[in-house]
matplotlib code that plots the C-alpha trace (Angstrom):
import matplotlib.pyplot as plt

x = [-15.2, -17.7, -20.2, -19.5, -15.7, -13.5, -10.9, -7.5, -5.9, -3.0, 0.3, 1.5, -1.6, -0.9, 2.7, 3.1, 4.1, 7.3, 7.8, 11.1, 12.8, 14.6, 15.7, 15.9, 18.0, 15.9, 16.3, 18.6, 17.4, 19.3, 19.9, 21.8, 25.4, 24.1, 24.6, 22.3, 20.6, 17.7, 15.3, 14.3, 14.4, 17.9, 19.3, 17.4, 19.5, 22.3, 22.3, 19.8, 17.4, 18.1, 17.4, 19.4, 21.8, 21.5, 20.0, 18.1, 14.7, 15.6, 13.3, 15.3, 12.4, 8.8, 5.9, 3.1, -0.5, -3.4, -6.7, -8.5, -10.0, -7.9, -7.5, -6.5, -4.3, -2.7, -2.1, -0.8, 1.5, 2.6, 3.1, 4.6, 7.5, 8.1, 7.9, 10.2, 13.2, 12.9, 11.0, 12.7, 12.0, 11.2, 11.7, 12.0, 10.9, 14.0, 13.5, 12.7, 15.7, 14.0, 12.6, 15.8, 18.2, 21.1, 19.3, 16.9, 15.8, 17.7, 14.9, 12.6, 9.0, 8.3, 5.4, 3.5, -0.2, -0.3, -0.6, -3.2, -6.9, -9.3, -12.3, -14.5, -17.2, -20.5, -19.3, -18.5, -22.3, -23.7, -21.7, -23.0, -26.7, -26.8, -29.2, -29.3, -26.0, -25.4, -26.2, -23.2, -21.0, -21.4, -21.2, -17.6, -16.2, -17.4, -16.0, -12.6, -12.9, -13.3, -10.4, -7.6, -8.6, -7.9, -4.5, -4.0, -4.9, -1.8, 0.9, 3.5, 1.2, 2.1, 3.4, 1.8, -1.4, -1.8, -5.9, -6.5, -9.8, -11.6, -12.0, -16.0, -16.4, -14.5, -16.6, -19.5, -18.8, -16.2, -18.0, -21.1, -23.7, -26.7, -29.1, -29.7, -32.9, -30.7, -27.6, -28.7, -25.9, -23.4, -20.2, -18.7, -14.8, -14.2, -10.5, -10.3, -12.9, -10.3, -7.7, -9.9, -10.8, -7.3, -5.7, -7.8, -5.1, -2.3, -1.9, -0.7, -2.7, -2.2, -5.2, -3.9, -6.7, -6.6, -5.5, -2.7, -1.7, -3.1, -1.0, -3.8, -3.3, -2.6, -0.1, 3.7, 5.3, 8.0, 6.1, 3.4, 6.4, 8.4, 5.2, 3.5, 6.8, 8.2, 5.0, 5.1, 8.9, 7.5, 4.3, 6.8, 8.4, 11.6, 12.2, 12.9, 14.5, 15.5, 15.0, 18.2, 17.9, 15.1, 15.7, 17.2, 14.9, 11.8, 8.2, 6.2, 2.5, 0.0, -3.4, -7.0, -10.2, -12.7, -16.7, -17.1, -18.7, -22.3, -22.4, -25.2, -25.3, -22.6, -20.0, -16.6, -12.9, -9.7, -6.7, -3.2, -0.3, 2.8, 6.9, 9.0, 12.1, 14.3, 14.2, 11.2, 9.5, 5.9, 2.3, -1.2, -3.4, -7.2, -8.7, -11.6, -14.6, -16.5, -19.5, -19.3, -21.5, -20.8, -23.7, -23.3, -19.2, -19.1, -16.7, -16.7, -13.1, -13.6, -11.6, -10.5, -11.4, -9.0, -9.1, -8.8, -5.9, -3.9, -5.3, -3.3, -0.6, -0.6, -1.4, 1.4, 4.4, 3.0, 3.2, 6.7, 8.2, 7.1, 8.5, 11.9, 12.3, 12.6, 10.7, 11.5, 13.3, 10.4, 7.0, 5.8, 1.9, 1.0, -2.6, -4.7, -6.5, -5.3, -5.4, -8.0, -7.9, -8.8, -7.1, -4.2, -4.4, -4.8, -1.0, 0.7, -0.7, 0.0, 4.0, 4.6, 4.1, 6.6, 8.9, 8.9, 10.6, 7.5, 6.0, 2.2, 2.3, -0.9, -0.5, -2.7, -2.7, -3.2, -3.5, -4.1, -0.4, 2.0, 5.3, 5.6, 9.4, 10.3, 11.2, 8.8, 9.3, 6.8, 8.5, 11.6, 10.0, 11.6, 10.9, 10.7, 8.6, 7.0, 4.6, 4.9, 4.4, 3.4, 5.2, 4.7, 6.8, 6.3, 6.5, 5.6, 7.2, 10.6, 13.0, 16.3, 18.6, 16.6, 15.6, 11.8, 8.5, 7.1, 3.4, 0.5, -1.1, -0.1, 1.9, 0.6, 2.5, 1.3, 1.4, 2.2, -1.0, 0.0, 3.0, 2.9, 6.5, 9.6, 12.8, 12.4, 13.2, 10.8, 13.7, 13.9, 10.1, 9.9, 12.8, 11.4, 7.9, 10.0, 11.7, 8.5, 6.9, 9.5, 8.3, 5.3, 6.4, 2.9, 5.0, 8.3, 7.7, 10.2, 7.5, 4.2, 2.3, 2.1, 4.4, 3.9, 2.3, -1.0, -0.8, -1.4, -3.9, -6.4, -6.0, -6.0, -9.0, -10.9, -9.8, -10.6, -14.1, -14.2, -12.7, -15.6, -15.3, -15.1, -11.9, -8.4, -6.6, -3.5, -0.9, 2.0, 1.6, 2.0, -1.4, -3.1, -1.1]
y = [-54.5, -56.5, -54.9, -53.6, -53.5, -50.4, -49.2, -48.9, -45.4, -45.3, -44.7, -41.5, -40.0, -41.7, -40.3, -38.1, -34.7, -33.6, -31.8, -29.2, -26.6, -23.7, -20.6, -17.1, -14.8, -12.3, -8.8, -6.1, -2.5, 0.7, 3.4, 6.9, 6.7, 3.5, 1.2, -2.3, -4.1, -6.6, -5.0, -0.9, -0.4, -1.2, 0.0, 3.7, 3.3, 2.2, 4.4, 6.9, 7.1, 7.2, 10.2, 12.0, 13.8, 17.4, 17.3, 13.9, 14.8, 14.9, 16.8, 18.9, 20.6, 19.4, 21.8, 19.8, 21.3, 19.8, 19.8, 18.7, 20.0, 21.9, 18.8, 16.4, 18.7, 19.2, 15.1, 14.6, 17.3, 16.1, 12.4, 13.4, 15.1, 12.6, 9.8, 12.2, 12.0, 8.1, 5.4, 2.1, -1.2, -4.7, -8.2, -8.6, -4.8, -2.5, 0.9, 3.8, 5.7, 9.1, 11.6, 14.8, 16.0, 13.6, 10.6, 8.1, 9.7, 12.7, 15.7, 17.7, 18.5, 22.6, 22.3, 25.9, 27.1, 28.9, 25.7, 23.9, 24.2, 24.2, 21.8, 24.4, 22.9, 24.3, 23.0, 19.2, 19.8, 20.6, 17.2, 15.1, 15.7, 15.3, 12.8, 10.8, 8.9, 9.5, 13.7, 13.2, 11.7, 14.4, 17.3, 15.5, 15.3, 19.1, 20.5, 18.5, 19.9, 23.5, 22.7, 22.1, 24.9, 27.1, 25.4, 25.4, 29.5, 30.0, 31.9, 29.5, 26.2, 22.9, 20.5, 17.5, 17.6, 15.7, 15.0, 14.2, 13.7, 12.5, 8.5, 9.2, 11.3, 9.4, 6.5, 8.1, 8.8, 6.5, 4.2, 4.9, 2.5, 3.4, 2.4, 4.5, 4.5, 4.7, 3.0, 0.9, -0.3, 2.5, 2.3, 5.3, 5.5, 8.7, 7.8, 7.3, 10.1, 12.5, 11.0, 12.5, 16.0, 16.3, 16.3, 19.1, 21.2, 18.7, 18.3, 14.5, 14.0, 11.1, 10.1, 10.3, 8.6, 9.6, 6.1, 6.6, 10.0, 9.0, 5.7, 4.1, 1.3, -1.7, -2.0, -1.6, 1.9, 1.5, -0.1, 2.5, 5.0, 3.2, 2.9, 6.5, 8.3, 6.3, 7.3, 11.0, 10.7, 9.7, 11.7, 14.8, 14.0, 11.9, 8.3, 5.9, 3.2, 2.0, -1.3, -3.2, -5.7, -5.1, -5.7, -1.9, -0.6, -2.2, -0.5, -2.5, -2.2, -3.3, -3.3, -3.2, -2.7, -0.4, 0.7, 4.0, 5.7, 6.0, 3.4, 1.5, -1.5, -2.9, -0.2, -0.7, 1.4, 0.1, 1.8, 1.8, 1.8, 2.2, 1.6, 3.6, 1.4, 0.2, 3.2, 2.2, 5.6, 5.3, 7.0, 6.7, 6.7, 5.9, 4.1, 3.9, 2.9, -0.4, -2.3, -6.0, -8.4, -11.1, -13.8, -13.0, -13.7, -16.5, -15.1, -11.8, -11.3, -8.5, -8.7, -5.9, -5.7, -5.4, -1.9, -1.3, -2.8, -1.6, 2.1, 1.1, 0.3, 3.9, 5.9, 4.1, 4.9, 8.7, 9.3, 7.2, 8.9, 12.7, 11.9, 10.0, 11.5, 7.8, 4.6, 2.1, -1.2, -3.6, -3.8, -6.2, -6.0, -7.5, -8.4, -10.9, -13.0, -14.8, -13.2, -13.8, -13.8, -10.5, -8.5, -10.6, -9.3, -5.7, -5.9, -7.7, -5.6, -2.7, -3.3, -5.1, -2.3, -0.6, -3.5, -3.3, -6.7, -7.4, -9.9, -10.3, -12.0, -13.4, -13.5, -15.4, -15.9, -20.0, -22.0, -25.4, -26.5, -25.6, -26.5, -28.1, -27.7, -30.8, -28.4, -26.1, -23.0, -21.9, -21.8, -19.5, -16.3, -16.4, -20.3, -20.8, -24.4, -26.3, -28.9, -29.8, -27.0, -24.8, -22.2, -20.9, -18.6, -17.7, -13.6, -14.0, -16.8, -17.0, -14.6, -16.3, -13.3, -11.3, -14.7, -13.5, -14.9, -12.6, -12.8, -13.0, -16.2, -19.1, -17.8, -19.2, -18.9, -16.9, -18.5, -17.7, -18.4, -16.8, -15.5, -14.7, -13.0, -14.6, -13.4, -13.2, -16.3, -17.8, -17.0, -13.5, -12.7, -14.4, -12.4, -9.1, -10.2, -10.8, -7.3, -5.6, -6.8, -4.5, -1.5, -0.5, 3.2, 3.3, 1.0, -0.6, -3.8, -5.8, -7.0, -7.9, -10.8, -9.4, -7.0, -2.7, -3.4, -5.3, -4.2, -0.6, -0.9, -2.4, 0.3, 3.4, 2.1, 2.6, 6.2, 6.6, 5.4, 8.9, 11.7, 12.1, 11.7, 15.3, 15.7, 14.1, 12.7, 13.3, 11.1, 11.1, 7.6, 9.7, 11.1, 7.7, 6.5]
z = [-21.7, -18.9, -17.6, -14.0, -15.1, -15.3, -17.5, -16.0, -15.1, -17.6, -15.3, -15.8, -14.5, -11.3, -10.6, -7.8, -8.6, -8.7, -5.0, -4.7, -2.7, -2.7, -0.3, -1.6, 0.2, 2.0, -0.2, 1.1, 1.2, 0.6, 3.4, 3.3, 1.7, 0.0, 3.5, 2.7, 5.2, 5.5, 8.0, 7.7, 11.3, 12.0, 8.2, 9.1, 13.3, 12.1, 8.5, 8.8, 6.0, 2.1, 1.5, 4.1, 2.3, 1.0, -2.1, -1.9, -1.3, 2.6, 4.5, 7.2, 9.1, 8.4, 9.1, 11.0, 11.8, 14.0, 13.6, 16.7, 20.3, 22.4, 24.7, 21.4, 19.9, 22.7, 23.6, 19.9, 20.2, 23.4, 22.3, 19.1, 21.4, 23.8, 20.9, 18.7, 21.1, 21.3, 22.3, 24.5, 22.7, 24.5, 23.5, 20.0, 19.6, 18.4, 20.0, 17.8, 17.6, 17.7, 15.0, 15.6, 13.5, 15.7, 15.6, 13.3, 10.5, 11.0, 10.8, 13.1, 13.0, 13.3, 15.3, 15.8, 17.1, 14.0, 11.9, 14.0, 12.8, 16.4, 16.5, 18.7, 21.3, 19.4, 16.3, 18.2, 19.3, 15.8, 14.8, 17.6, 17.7, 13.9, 12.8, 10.8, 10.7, 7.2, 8.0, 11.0, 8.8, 6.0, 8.5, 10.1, 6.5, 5.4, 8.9, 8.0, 4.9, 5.9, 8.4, 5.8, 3.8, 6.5, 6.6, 2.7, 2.7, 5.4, 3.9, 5.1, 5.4, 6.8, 5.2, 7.2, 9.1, 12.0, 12.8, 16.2, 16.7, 20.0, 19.9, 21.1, 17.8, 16.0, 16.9, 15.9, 12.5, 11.5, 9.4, 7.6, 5.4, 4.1, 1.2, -1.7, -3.9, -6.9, -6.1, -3.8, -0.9, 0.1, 2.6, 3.8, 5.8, 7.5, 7.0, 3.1, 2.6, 4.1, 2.0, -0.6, 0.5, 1.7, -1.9, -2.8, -1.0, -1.8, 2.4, 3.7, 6.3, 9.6, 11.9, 15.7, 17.9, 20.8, 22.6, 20.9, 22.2, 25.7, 26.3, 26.4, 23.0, 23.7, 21.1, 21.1, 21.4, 20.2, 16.7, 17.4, 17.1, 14.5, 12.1, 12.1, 11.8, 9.1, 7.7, 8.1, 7.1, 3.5, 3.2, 3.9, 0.8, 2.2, 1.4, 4.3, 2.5, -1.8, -3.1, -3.9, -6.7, -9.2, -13.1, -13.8, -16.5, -15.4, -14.9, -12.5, -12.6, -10.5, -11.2, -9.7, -9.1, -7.2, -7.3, -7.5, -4.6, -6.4, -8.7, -11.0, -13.4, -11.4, -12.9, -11.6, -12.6, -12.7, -10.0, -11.0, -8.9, -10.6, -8.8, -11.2, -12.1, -9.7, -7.2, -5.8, -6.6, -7.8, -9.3, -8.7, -12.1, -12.3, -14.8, -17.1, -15.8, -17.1, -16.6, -15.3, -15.1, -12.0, -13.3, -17.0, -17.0, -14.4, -12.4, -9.2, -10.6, -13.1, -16.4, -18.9, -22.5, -25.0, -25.5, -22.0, -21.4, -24.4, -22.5, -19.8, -20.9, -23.4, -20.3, -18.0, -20.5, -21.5, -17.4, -17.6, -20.5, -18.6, -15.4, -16.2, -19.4, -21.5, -21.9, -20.1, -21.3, -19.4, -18.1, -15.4, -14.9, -11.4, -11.1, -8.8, -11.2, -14.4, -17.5, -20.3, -23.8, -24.4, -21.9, -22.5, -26.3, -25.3, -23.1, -25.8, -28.6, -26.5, -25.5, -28.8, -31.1, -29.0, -29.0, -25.1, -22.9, -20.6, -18.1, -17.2, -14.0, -12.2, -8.0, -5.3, -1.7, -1.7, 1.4, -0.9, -0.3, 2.5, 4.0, 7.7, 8.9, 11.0, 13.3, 15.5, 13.4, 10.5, 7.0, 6.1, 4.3, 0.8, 0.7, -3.1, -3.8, -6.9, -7.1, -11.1, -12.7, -9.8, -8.5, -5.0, -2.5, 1.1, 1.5, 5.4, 7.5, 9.6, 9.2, 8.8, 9.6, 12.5, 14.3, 14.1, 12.9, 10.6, 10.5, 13.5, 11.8, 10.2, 7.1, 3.3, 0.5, -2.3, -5.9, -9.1, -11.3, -14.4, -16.7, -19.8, -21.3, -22.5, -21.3, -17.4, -15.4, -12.5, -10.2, -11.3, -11.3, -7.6, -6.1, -7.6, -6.2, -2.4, -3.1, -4.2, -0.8, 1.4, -0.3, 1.8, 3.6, 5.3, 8.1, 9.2, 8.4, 6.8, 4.4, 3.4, 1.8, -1.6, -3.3, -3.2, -6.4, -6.1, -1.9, -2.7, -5.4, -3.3, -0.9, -3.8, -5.1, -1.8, -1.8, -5.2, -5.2, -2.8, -5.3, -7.9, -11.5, -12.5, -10.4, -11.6, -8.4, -7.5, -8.6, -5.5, -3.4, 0.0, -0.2, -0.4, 2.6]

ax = plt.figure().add_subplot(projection="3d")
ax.plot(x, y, z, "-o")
ax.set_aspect("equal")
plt.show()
């Protein structure tokens, strides 16, 4: 060849990928008496919720303590009552039916002053003219603490606890960060270190602030409404809505990872969230912990050894086999970054030997490619596309059968970077992944970008990193939540 010449690009490398389409129906859910509908707020109007029957984990009377001032406690309680009877929607806002035994999710709360825990004014003053910041924060978590333990020690205690804390106070210990000569960079959240203390005395817990209670938020209230008692509905042990579709048999896992509250040598654990078959019912499990190295590996997205991940998958089926009695036919692992060699070893090894049907699945939130209707609304959620060999799906978007945008930004699809497993179709693995995003009971949404799976173990893992290693955490979702 000439000098200053070029070889020629052979032709296939110049083809334009292969662009197609698809729609997948947007997942039904399951209400009382089996009734199916698309959105939770109108299956739990028009149905009530799925476990409102006798006998179905429905809880009829719900006992609910406060921990607060006098003046808080007495807003919460306040709002809580007037929200409890209903709440009158607006455009493109369902009202909340109500929170009675007549009407939406058919159950009361007992409310009594027995059950409510008094913030008094000289312990407010110890808290607030604490200093440091780090000393405040400490003092506002071992005052909480003392607080539910009061509530735990009750012969009949509540069920729920309700903290409704002033928003100054809050404010002043909400957050905290602070360096430490031997671990260097530490963050502190009031809100996921109660989440810990709380499951020392197995209570659910809700933070009220006090905008809330006031009418002051500038948020809807009837989603206001809709969102914290679909909440307490499952931390009290009910469920608000089923799944409707997943593979029967299947264990889905997601997986991921936290820092530990005090951590050196970049030390990291893993948090496991796992959905119990095709109910939807699910377990928190902590992991080992692990060191990784960022600059040495190449990559910030930490990766399992092969032993780790074959511990995993031993611990996940010894919890399965206790609480439903039998192994389950399938195993789906959601996680956020692709699978190496090694970890990818560990799984296969792992299920193999018990000649499990499984499917390692790698998810991403990817704003590389999207879709741009011709016409001025944003792409369907459930959109299924491929460009070649790439699979993506929109989980946010336009909701074909409520008429509604779903999302506050401009929706991206999330794509499917990795699957390793044989006997599950794309299609199938994508629908579950569009039915796995409707099961978040910490809301009424109708859905979420990612599915229950990898959603929830980003948020365990932050209450994790508070519940220290000597202490085995609880394993019910509702206390994370």
């Amino acid at each position: 060849m000439r000098k200053g010449k070029t070889k020629p690009i052979p032709s296939r490398f110049l083809q334009a990928p292969v662009l197609s389409a698809e729609y997948v129906p947007e997942p039904l859910l399951e209400f009382a008496d089996g009734r199916q509908h698309v959105d939770p707020k109108t299956g739990i109007s028009r149905f009530g919720p799925k476990s409102w029957r006798p006998g179905n984990r429905h809880p009829t009377n719900i006992r609910t303590g406060f921990i607060g001032t006098a003046q808080t406690i007495a807003k919460a309680g306040a709002w809580i009552e007037t929200a409890s009877s209903g709440v009158r929607g607006e455009v493109e806002r369902l009202e909340f039916p109500g929170f009675r035994k007549d009407r939406g999710f058919h159950c009361e709360l007992e409310l009594s002053s027995d059950w409510n825990a008094p913030l008094f004014s000289n312990e407010i003053a110890d808290l607030q003219s604490a200093k440091p910041a780090r000393k405040r924060f400490e003092i506002a978590l071992d005052l909480l603490d003392a607080k539910l333990e009061l509530l735990s020690r009750k012969d009949r205690p509540p069920e729920y606890v309700v903290v409704a804390l002033p928003d100054d106070l809050l404010a002043e210990c909400k957050t905290l960060e602070y360096s430490d000569a031997e671990f260097g960079r530490v963050h502190r959240n009031l809100r996921r270190a109660l989440k810990s203390v709380a499951m020392k005395y197995r209570l659910p817990t809700q933070i009220l602030l006090e905008k809330t209670s006031d009418g002051r938020s500038e948020d809807y209230p009837s989603e206001i409404a809709w969102d914290f008692f679909t909440a307490l509905y499952f931390k009290a042990g009910g469920l608000p809505w089923g799944p409707v579709g997943l593979t029967p048999g299947s264990c889905y896992l997601g997986i991921g990872f936290f820092r530990p509250l005090r951590s050196e040598d970049g030390r990291l654990q893993t948090s496991l969230v796992q959905a119990f078959d095709e109910h939807g019912d699910g377990l928190v499990l902590r992991g080992q912990d692990f060191v990784w190295d960022a600059k040495k590996e190449g990559t910030r997205a930490p990766h399992l050894t092969e032993e780790q991940s074959a511990w995993i998958v031993d611990r996940t089926l010894t919890r399965y086999r206790e609480e439903m009695g039998q192994l389950p036919q399938r195993v789906v692992v959601h996680k956020s970054s692709r699978f190496w060699p090694a970890e990818l070893a560990g799984f296969k090894s792992a299920l193999q030997a018990r000649s499990m049907q499984y499917d390692l699945v790698a998810l991403a939130s990817d704003s590389t490619f999207r879709l741009f209707p011709v016409n001025r609304y944003p792409p369907l959620r459930g959109t299924r596309f491929t460009i070649g060999d790439l699979d993506y799906i929109y989980t946010t978007g336009f909701l074909a059968d409520t008429q509604h945008f779903h999302a506050n930004h401009v929706p991206s699809p999330i794509r499917l970077a990795d699957h390793i497993g044989r006997d599950t179709s794309r299609e199938t693995l994508l629908r579950e992944i569009l039915i796995l995003s409707k099961m978040n009971w910490n809301s009424s949404l109708l859905g979420g970008l990612m599915p229950i799976t990898l959603n929830f173990a980003s948020r365990v893992g932050e209450i994790l990193r508070e519940i220290p290693p000597d202490r085995e955490p609880l394993t019910n979702f509702k206390f994370y939540i």
